[in-house]
C-alpha positions, 0 to 999 in steps of 0.5 A: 450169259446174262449180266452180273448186277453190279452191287453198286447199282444194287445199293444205289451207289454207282460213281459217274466213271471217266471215259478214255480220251479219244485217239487224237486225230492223225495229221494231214498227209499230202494227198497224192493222186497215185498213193492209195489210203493203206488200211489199219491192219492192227486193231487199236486195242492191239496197239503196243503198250511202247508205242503208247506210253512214248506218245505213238500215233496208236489209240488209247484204252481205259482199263476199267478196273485199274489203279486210278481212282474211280476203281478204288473208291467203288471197292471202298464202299462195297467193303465200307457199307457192310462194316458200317452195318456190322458196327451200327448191329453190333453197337444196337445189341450191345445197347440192348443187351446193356439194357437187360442187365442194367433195366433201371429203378428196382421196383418193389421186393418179390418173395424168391426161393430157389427149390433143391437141385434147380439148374442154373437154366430153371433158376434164370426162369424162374427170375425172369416170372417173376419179373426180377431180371428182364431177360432169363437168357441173358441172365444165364449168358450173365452167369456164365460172364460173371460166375457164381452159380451153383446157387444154394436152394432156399428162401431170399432176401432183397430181391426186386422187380426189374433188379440189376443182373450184377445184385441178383447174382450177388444176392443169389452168390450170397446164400439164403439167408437163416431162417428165422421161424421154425416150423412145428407140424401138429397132426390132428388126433394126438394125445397130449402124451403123443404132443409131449414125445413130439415137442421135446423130440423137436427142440431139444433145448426144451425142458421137460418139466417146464413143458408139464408147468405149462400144459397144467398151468394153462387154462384155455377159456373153455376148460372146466374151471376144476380141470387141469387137464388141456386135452383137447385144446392144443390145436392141430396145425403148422406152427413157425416158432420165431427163433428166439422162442424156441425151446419156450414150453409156455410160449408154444402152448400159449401160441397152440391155444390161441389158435384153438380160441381163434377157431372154435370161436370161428365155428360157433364152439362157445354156443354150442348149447344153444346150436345144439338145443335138442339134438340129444334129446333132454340132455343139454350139450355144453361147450365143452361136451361139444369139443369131447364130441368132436375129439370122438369124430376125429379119432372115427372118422376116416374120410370127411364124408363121414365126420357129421354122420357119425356126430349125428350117431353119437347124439342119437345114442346119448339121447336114448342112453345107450353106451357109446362103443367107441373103441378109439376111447377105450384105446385113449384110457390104455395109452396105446396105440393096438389094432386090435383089442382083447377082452381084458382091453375091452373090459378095463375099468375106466371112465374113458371106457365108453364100452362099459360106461354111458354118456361122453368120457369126462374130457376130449381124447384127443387135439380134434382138427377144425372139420370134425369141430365143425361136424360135431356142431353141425351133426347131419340129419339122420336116425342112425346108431350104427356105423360100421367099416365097409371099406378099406378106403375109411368109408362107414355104412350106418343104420338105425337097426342092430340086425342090419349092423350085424349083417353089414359087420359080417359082409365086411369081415367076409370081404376082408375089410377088417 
């Protein structure tokens, strides 16, 4: 069997070991011409332990191994050298783990939210992205150590790049703090009746006549001078409502028309008559008339595609004065949201009613969304002044022709579309 590698000789630590001493020599005998050298017959490794301890004429043996002190101290540093390894290891991981939780200055605020039923685990990444703690894992171990988890879903405050474990998880244990907006969904295409329903089901702090004060006593900059009505002006969109205003009638619509300015001044709305010129034949489409147009579009159009191909339908029947047919207004002047309209529906007697009355109803029929302002500026090119359902999807088929509609109204009757 070949030899075992010492572990000594592996590390480069091999003491020099002391040889045993050698026998001393035996003392001289007489010779005797008739005596005859008698032979060892013991080996020296046999010799007995007595005869050597009292100092016998036998050999000594080194015990390789034994209690002196060349054995000890090769047994020290083969269990030394590992602890010292251990403890240089453990000493470095605790100086990087240290360093993971406490990594230095925090740099600048980073916006953080926590979304419902994230694990503690989701959270930890989710920091670490963000560049908030250094290490995710380390910051779960961290929790763990510390405790404070689970954290509550919401918006937070304060926290820092390169933030010190201990503040993110007293930050996190703290709780979002309250919200200081809250937040007011607008869709495109209610009526101011619907907007009314919708603020006081919303805050219901709000007094109901001092939200009608409101939407009679403001005049958005492009409303007829002789018009109170604000049909039109209330634009669609999200709104965060700070937490001191809410409840404030006149502040939300101040807020909702300063959107509306913003926008239709964006658009190119107050010059509508001059981007317009012409696309209605003689007649001369006002600013106003343009937002009528667009509220129109909003309440037709069910995909974007569409919204300038039926503006273009709209101007093209007012230039050669045909009534409008657009049953959405007819709808408007009943105050009620039907699929379906009956004969007495179609016939009721009102300006809104543009199945019966010629030109543009006498204001918007509803709060149009941008894209439709847009169309209603940018009508596309085309001779149409027809346009009729032609899927489920929302899309309109158009054409110049009343036999052509006919015949595209009943293949979409035949294919259910309606």
């Amino acid at each position: 069997m070949p030899e075992q590698p010492d572990p000594f000789e592996l590390f480069g630590l091999e003491p020099s070991t002391p040889q045993a001493p050698s026998a001393p020599p035996s003392p001289a005998r007489p010779s005797s011409s008739t005596e005859t050298p008698v032979p060892r017959s013991v080996p020296a490794a046999a010799s007995s332990p007595t005869a050597a301890n009292n100092g016998g004429d036998g050999d000594f043996v080194a015990v390789k191994g034994g209690s002196g002190s060349g054995g000890g101290g090769r047994w020290a540093l083969l269990i030394g050298v590992p602890l010292i390894v251990i403890a240089l290891f453990i000493a470095a991981a605790g100086f990087w783990v240290r360093g993971k939780i406490d990594p230095g200055p925090p740099g600048e605020e980073v916006e953080f939210s926590i979304a419902k039923g994230a694990t503690t685990s989701q959270i930890a990444t989710s920091l670490a992205e963000k560049k908030i703690v250094s290490s995710a894992t380390v910051f779960e171990w961290y929790v763990k150590w510390k405790g404070g988890d689970p954290f509550q879903a919401g918006k937070y405050e304060g926290l820092r790049v390169n933030s010190p474990m201990g503040e993110v998880v007293d930050i996190l244990k703290a709780g979002p703090p309250p919200p200081t907006t809250v937040s007011f969904l607008v869709r495109e295409g209610l009526w101011v009746s619907e907007f009314k329903k919708l603020a006081l089901e919303k805050f219901p702090t709000m007094d109901p006549a001092a939200l009608d004060a409101a939407l009679t006593n403001t005049h958005p900059a492009l409303q007829p001078a002789v018009s109170s009505n604000i049909e039109g002006f209330l634009f669609p969109a999200t709104y965060e409502i700070a937490q001191q205003d809410v409840g404030n009638a006149q502040k939300l619509i101040d807020q909702m028309v300063a959107a509306f300015d913003r926008v239709s001044k964006a658009e190119g709305l107050p010059d509508a008559t001059a981007k317009l010129k012409g696309v209605a034949g003689t007649k001369s489409i006002s600013p106003y008339e343009a937002l009528i147009v667009a509220s129109l579009v909003e309440s037709e159009a069910k995909v974007d595609e569409d919204r300038a191909k039926i503006a273009r339908v709209i101007y093209n029947r007012l230039a050669v004065g045909e009534t409008l047919g657009i049953d959405a207004s007819v709808l408007y002047a009943l105050q009620q949201r039907k699929t379906n309209l009956t004969n007495t529906d179609l016939r009721v007697d009102s300006p809104y009613n543009t199945r019966l009355k010629k030109g543009l109803p006498p204001a918007p029929i509803n709060s149009p969304g941008q894209d439709s302002i847009n169309a209603a500026l940018n009508p596309a090119p085309g001779d149409w002044l027809f346009y009729v359902l032609t899927d489920k999807d929302g899309r309109h088929y158009f054409t110049d022709t009343l036999s052509d509609f006919n015949r595209a109204v009943a293949d979409a009757k035949a294919r259910g579309v309606f």
